[in-house]
C-alpha positions as CSV (number, residue, x, y, z in Angstrom):
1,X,0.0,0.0,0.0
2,X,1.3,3.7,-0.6
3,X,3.1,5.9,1.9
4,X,0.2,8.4,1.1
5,X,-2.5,6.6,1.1
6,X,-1.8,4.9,4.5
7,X,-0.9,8.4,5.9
8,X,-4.1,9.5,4.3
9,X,-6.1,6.4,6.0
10,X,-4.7,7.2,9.3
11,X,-5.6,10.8,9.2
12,X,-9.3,10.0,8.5
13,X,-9.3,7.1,11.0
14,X,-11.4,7.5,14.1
15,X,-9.2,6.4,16.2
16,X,-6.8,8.6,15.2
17,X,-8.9,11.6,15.5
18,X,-10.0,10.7,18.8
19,X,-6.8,10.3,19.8
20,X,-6.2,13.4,18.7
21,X,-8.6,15.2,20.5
22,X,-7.9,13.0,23.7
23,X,-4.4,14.3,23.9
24,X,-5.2,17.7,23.3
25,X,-8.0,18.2,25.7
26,X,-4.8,16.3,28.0
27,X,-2.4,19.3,26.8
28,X,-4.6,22.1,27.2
29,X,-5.4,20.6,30.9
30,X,-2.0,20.2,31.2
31,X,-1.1,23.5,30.4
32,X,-4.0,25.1,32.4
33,X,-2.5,23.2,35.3
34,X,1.1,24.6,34.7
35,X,-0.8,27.9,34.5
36,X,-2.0,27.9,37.9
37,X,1.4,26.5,39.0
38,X,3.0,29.4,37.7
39,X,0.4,32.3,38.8
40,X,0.6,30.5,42.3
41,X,4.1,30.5,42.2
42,X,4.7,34.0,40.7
43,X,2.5,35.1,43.1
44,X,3.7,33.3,46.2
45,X,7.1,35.3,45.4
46,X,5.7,38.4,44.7
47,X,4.2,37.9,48.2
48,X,7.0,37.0,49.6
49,X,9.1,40.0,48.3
50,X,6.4,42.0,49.3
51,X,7.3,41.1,53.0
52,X,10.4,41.6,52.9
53,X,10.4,44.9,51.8
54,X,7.8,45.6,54.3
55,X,10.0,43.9,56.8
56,X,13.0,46.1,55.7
57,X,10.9,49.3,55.9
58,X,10.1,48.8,59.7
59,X,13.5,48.0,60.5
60,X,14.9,51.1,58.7
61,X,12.1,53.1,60.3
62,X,13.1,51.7,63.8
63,X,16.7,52.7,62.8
64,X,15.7,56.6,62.0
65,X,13.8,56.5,65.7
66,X,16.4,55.6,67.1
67,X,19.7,57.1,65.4
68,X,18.2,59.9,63.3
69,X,18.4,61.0,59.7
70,X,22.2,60.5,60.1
71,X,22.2,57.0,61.4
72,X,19.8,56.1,59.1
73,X,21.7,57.2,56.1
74,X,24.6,55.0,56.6
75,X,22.6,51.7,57.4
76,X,21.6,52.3,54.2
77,X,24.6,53.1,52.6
78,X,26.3,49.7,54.5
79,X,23.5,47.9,52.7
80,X,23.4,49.5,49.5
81,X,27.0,48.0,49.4
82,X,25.7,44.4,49.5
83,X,22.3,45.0,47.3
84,X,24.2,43.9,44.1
85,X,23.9,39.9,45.6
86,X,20.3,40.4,47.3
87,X,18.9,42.8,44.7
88,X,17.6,44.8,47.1
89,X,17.1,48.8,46.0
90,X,16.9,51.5,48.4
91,X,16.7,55.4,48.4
92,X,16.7,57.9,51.2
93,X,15.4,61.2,49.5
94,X,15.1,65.0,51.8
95,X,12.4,66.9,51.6
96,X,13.6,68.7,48.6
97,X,13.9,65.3,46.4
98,X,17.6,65.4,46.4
99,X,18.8,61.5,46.9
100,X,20.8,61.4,50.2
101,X,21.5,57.4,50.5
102,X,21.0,54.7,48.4
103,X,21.4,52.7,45.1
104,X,18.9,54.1,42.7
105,X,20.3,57.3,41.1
106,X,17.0,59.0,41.3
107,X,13.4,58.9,42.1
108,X,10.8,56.9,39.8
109,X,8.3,59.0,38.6
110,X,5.8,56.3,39.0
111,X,2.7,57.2,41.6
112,X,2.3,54.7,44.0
113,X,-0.9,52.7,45.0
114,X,-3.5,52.8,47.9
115,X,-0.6,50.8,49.7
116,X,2.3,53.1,48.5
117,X,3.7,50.1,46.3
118,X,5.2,50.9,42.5
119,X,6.8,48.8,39.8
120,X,9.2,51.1,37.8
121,X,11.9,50.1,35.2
122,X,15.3,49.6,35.9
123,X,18.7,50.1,33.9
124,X,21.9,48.5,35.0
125,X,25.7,48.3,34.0
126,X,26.4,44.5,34.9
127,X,30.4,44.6,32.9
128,X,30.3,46.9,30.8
129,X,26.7,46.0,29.3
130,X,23.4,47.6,29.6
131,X,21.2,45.3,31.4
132,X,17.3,46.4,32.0
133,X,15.0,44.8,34.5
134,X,11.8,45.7,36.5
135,X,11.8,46.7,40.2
136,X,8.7,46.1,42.6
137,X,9.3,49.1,46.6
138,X,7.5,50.9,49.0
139,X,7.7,54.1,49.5
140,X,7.5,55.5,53.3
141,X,7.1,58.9,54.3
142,X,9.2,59.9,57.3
143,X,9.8,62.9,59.6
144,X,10.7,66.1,58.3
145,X,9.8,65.7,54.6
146,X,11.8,63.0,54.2
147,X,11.1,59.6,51.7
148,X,12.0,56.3,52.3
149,X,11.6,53.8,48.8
150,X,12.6,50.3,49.5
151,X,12.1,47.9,46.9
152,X,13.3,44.6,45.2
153,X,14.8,43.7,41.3
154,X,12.7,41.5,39.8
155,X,15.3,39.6,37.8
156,X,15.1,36.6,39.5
157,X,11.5,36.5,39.2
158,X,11.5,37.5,35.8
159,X,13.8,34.4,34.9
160,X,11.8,32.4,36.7
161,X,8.5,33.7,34.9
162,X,10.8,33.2,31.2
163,X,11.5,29.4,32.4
164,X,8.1,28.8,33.1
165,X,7.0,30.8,30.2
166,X,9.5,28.3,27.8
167,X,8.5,25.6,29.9
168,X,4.9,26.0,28.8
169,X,5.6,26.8,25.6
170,X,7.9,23.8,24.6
171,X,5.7,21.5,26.8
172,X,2.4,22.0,25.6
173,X,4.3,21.4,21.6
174,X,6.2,18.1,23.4
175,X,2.7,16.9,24.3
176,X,0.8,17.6,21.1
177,X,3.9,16.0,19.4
178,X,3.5,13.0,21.2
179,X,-0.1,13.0,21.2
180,X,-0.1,13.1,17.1
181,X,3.2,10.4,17.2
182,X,0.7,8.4,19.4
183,X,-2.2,8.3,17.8
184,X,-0.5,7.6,14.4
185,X,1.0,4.5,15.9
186,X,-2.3,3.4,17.5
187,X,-4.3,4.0,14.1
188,X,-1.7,2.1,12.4
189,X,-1.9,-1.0,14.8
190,X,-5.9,-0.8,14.7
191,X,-5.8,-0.3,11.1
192,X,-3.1,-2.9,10.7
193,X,-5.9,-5.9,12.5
194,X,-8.8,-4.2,10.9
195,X,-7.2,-4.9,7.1
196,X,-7.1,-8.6,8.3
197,X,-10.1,-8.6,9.4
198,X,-11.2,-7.0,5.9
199,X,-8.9,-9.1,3.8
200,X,-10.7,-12.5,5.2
201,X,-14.1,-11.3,4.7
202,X,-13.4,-9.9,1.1
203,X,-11.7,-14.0,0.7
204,X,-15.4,-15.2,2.3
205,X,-17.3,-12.8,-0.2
206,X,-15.5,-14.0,-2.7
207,X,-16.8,-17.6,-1.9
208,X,-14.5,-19.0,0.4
209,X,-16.3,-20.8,2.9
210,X,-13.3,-22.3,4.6
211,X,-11.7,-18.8,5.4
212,X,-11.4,-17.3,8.7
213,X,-10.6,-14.4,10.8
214,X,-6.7,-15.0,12.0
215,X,-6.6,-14.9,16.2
216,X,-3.3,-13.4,17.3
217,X,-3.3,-15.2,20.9
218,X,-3.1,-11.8,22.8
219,X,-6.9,-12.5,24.1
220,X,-7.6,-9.0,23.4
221,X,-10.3,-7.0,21.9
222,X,-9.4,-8.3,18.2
223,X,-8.9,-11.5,19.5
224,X,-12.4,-11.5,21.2
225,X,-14.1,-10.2,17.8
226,X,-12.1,-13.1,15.5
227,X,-13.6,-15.3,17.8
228,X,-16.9,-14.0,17.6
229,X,-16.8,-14.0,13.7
230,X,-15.3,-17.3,13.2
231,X,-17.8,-18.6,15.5
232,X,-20.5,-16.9,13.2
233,X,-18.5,-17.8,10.0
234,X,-18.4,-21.9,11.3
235,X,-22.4,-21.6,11.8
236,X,-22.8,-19.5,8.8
237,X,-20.6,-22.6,7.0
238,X,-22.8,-25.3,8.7
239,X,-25.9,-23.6,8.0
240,X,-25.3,-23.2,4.2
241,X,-24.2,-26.7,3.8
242,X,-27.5,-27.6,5.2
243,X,-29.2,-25.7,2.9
244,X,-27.3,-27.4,0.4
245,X,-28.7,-30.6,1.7
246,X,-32.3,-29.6,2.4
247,X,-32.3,-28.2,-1.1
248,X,-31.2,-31.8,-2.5
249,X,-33.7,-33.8,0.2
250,X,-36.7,-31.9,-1.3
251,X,-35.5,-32.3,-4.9
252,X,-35.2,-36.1,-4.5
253,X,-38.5,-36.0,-2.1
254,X,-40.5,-34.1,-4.8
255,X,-39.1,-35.4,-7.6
256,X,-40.5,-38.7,-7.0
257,X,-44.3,-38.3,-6.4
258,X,-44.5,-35.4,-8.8
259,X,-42.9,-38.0,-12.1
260,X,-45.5,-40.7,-10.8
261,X,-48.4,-37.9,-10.7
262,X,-47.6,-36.9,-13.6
263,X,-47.6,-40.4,-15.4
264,X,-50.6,-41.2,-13.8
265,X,-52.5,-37.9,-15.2
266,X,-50.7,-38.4,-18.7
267,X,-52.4,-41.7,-18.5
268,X,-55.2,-41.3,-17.5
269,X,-55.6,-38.5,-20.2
270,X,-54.9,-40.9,-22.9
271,X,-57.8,-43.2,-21.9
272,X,-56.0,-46.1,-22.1
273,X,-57.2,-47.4,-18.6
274,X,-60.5,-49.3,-17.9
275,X,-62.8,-47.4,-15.1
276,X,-61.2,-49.9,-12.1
277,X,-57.7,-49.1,-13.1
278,X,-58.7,-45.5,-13.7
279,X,-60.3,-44.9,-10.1
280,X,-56.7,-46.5,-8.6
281,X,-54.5,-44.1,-11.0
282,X,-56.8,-40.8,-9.1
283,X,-56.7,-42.4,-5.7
284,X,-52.7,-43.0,-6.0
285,X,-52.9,-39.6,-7.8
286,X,-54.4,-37.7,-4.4
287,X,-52.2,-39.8,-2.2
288,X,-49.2,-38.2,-4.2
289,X,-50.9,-35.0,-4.0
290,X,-51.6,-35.1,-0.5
291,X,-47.4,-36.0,0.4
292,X,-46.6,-33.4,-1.3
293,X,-49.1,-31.2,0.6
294,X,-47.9,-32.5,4.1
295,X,-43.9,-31.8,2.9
296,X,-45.1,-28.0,2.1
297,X,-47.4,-27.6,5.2
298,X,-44.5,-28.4,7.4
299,X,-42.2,-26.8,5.7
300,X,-44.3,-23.4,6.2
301,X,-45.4,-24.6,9.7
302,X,-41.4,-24.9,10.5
303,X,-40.8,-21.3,9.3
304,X,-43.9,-19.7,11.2
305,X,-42.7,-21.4,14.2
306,X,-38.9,-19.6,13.1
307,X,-40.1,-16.2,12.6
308,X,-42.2,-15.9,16.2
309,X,-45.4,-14.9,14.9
310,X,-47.3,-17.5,16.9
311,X,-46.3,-15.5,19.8
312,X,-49.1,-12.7,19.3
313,X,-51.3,-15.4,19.4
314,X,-50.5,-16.8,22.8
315,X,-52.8,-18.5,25.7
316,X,-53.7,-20.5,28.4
317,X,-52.9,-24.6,27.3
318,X,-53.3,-27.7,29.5
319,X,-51.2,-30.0,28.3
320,X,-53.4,-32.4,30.7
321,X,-56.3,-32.1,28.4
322,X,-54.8,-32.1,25.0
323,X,-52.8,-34.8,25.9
324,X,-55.6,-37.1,26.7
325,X,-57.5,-35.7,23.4
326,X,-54.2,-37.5,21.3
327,X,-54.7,-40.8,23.8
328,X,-58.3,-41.1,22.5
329,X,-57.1,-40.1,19.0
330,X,-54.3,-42.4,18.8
331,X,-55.2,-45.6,20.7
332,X,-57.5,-47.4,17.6
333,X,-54.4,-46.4,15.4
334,X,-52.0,-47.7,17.5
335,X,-53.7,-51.2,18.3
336,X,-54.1,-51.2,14.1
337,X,-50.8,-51.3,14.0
338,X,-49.7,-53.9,16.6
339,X,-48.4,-51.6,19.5
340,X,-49.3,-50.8,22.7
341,X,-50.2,-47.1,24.1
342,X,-49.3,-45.9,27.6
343,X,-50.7,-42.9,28.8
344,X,-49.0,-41.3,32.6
345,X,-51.1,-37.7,32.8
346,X,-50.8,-36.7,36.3
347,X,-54.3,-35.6,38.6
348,X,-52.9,-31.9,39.0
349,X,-53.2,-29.0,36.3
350,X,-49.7,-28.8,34.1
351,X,-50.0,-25.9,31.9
352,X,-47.9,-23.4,29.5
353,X,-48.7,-20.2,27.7
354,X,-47.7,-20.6,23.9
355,X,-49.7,-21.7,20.7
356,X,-51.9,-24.6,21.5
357,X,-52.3,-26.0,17.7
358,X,-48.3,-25.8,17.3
359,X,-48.1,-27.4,20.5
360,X,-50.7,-30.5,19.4
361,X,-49.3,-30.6,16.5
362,X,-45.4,-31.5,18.2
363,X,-47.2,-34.1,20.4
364,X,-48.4,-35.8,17.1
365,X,-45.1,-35.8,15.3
366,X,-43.1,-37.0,18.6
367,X,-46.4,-40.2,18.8
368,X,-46.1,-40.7,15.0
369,X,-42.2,-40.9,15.0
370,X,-42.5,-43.6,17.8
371,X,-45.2,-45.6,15.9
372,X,-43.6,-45.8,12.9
373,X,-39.9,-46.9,14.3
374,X,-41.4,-49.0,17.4
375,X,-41.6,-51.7,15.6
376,X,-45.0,-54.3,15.9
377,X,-45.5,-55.7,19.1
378,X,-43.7,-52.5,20.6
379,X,-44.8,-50.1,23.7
380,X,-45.6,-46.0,23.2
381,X,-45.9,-44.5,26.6
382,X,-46.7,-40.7,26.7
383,X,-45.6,-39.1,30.2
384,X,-46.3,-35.5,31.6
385,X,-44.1,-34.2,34.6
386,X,-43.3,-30.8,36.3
387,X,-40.0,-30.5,37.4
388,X,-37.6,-27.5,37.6
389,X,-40.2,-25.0,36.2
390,X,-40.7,-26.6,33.3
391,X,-43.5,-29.0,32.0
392,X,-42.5,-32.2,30.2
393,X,-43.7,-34.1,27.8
394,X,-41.7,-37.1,27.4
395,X,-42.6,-40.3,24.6
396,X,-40.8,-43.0,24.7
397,X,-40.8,-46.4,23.2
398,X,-38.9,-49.9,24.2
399,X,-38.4,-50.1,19.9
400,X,-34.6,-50.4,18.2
401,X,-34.1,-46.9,18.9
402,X,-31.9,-44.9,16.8
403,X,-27.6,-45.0,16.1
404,X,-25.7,-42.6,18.0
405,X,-24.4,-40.8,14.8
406,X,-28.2,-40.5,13.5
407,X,-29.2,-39.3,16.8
408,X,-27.2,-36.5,16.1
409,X,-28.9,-35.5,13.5
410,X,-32.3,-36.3,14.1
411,X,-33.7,-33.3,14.1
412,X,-32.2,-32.0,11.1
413,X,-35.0,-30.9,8.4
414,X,-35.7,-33.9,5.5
415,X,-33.0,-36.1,7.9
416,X,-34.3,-39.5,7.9
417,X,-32.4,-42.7,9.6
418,X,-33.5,-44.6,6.5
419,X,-31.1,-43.3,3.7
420,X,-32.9,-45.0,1.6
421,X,-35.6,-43.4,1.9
422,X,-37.8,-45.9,1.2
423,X,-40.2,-44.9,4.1
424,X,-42.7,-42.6,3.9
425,X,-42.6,-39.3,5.7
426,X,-40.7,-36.0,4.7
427,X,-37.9,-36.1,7.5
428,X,-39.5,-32.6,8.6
429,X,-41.7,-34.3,12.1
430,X,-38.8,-33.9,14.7
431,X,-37.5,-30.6,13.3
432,X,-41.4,-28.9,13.6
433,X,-40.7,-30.2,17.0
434,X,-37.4,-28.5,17.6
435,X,-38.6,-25.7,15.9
436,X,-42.3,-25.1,18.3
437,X,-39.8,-25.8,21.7
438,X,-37.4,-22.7,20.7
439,X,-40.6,-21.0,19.4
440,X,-42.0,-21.3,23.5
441,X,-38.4,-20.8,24.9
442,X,-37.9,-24.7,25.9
443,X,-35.8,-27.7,24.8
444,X,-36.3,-30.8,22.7
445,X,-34.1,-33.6,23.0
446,X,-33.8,-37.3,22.1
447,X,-32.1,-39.9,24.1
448,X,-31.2,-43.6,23.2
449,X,-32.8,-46.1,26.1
450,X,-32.0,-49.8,26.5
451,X,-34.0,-50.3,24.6
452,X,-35.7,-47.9,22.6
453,X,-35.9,-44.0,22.6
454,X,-37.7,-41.6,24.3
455,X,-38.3,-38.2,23.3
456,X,-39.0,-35.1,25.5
457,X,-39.6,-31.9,25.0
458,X,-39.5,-29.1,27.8
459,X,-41.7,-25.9,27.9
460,X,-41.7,-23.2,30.6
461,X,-44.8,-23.9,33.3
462,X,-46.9,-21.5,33.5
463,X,-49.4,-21.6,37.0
464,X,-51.6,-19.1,35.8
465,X,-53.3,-21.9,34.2
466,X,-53.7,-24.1,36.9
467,X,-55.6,-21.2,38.9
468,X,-57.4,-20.4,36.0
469,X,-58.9,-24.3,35.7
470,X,-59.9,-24.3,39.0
471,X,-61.4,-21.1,39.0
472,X,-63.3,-22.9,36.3
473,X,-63.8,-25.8,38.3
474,X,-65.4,-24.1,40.7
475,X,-67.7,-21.7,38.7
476,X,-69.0,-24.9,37.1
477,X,-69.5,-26.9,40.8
478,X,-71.4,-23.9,41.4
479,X,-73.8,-23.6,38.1
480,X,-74.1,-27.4,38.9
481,X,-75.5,-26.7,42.6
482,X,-78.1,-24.1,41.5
């Protein structure tokens, strides 16, 4: 990729601009707080110098009460000799403004404040060179017309104030430096994963199935997403495959019964049959027709169940009730075929919310799968428990059962353990099942027995039906009583 246009990529990356403005809100606050370092510290010195000339003053001022205007001229002549090291500036002025001790070669022509403090500029000859600086004094009247200015150069703090000032200056460019050297690097690194992550999927677009997101090992935030993906990616992978599959199972599962209808009509439209045969080409004809239906209607009853719709639809079932509605259904076609049907309902109310035809409609594919692999002679018991919150419905059968790699896939749509396929049925029962327990929030499962299978599906109870059946009850025991 180009110098430029990776520069160019990094400069419009969000993380790069956010770094951005994270490091300068961080400068500006750093600055700030150097600012009030620096007005705090500028001031605590002004303060201080402030006390010591006021400290000064009253010393000089002590010295004049007690030795005079003579005395006090030559302390301030003895320290005037020793100012150059302290900085300290003093003049001793008579009533006439003519300088009579001191450093400062005249008066400043400044006018003092409420507290009789000036700042005035200064001019000094430091080796031969000119050297300017700011002085901060007092002035203090005295007997007989006489002034007193004590004051302080400011050089020192003025150096100070420059440092700080430079400090600041070069800082505050340090930090935006690093904060754009920063977020470069951080874009690039981000950038860096997200082009791998973008490379793969452009590999999966272009019809790669088998590519995947590349994990680093670092377990971090990348790491987490590759997971994430190439956990989608391996579902997305199974799921296609299985469309693959289902799209084969109903081309061989429709392809036969629509050729034999269609034979049937073509010969029944040459009129080559006598009335007898005719009459068994339709009814063979309607019995195509109608597995054909059954293959679509569970096909669209699997994808209603998918999409949630029954949920607006919602009540009150008793799984009580229509379980014993299937026992009087099924027990004349059961004995038809040779088998034996058990039914264990229990004396208290075991209900769910959810869609009650769904629902009956799973209990018939889950008694109809054990009929028609039970095998003659066999034993259907149908079972209803509460346990855990959840009401069960459990069918079992003491028949061959199923192999453990079939079991696997028995609920996969058009999955049949005959791969022949020589038995009727579309392979779509147990995944309507599968499909009307995620549809109520439960589980379906199969399990191998010794022998046989049973199958049970799990729905969340719900008690507001066993108060609303014997609120029932007891409205009825009452209408009977009258």
């Amino acid at each position: 990729m180009p110098l430029t246009s990776t520069g160019g990529r990094l400069l419009r990356s969000r993380v790069f601009r956010l770094t951005l403005v994270s490091a300068l809100v961080f400068s500006i606050t750093t600055i700030l707080l150097v600012g009030l370092i620096y007005w705090s510290g500028t001031g605590a010195i002004s303060r201080q110098i402030d006390a010591t000339i006021d400290a000064e003053i009253k010393g000089l001022s002590e010295q004049y009460s007690q030795r005079g205007t003579i005395g006090l001229i030559r302390v301030i002549e003895t320290r005037s000799r020793t100012a150059s090291r302290t900085g300290a500036l003093y003049l001793l002025v008579g009533s006439d403004g003519r300088p009579l001790a001191g450093n400062l070669s005249r008066w400043p022509e400044m006018q003092p404040d409420g507290q009789g403090r000036i700042r005035f500029p200064l001019r000094w000859r430091l080796q031969g060179k000119a050297v300017e600086s700011t002085g901060r004094a007092r002035i203090f009247n005295l007997r007989g017309g006489l002034r007193l200015l004590v004051g302080q150069d400011l050089r020192e703090r003025q150096s100070i104030s420059d440092q700080l000032d430079a400090a600041l200056i070069w800082g505050g460019l340090a930090l935006v430096g690093l904060a754009l050297a920063m977020g470069a690097l951080l874009s690039w690194i981000i950038l860096r994963r997200i082009d791998t992550i973008s490379s793969a999927s452009n590999e999966i677009i272009a019809g790669d199935l088998t590519r995947r997101v590349p994990v680093t090992g670092k377990s971090d935030e990348f790491d987490r997403l590759a997971t994430s993906l190439n956990t989608m990616l391996d579902q997305n992978e199974r799921l296609f495959h299985g469309l693959q599959e289902v799209a084969e199972n109903i081309a061989h599962d429709l392809r036969s019964p629509l050729g034999r209808l269609r034979t049937r009509l073509e010969t029944l439209q040459s009129g080559h049959l006598d009335p007898e045969a005719g009459d068994e080409a339709i009814t063979q004809a309607i019995e195509d027709t109608d597995r054909l239906l059954r293959t679509f209607n569970a096909i669209l009853k699997i994808a209603q169940a998918e999409s949630g719709a029954p949920r607006r639809h919602f009540g009150a079932v008793t799984l009580n009730q229509m379980l014993e509605d299937l026992r009087e259904l099924y027990e004349p076609i059961v004995e038809a075929a040779g088998l034996r049907l058990m039914c264990d309902l229990p004396p208290s109310v075991i209900g769910v919310r959810g869609d009650r035809d769904l629902l009956f409609q799973a209990a018939v594919n889950l008694i109809d799968n054990a009929i028609k692999y039970a095998g003659e002679g066999a034993r259907v018991d149908i079972c209803l428990t509460s346990e855990h919150g959840q009401a069960v419905i459990e069918v079992a059968d003491n028949g061959p059962g199923i192999p453990a790699e079939a079991l696997k896939r028995a609920k996969d749509r058009f999955f049949r353990v005959d791969e022949s396929r020589t038995t009727q049925g579309s392979g779509l029962g147990l995944s309507l099942v599968d499909a009307v327990a995620r549809l109520h929030d439960g589980t379906f499962s199969l399990q191998n027995r010794e022998p046989g299978l049973a199958a049970r599906l799990a729905l969340p109870l719900d008690t507001g039906v066993r108060t609303a059946h014997k609120a029932a009850r007891i409205e009825t025991a009452g209408e009977d009583a009258e």
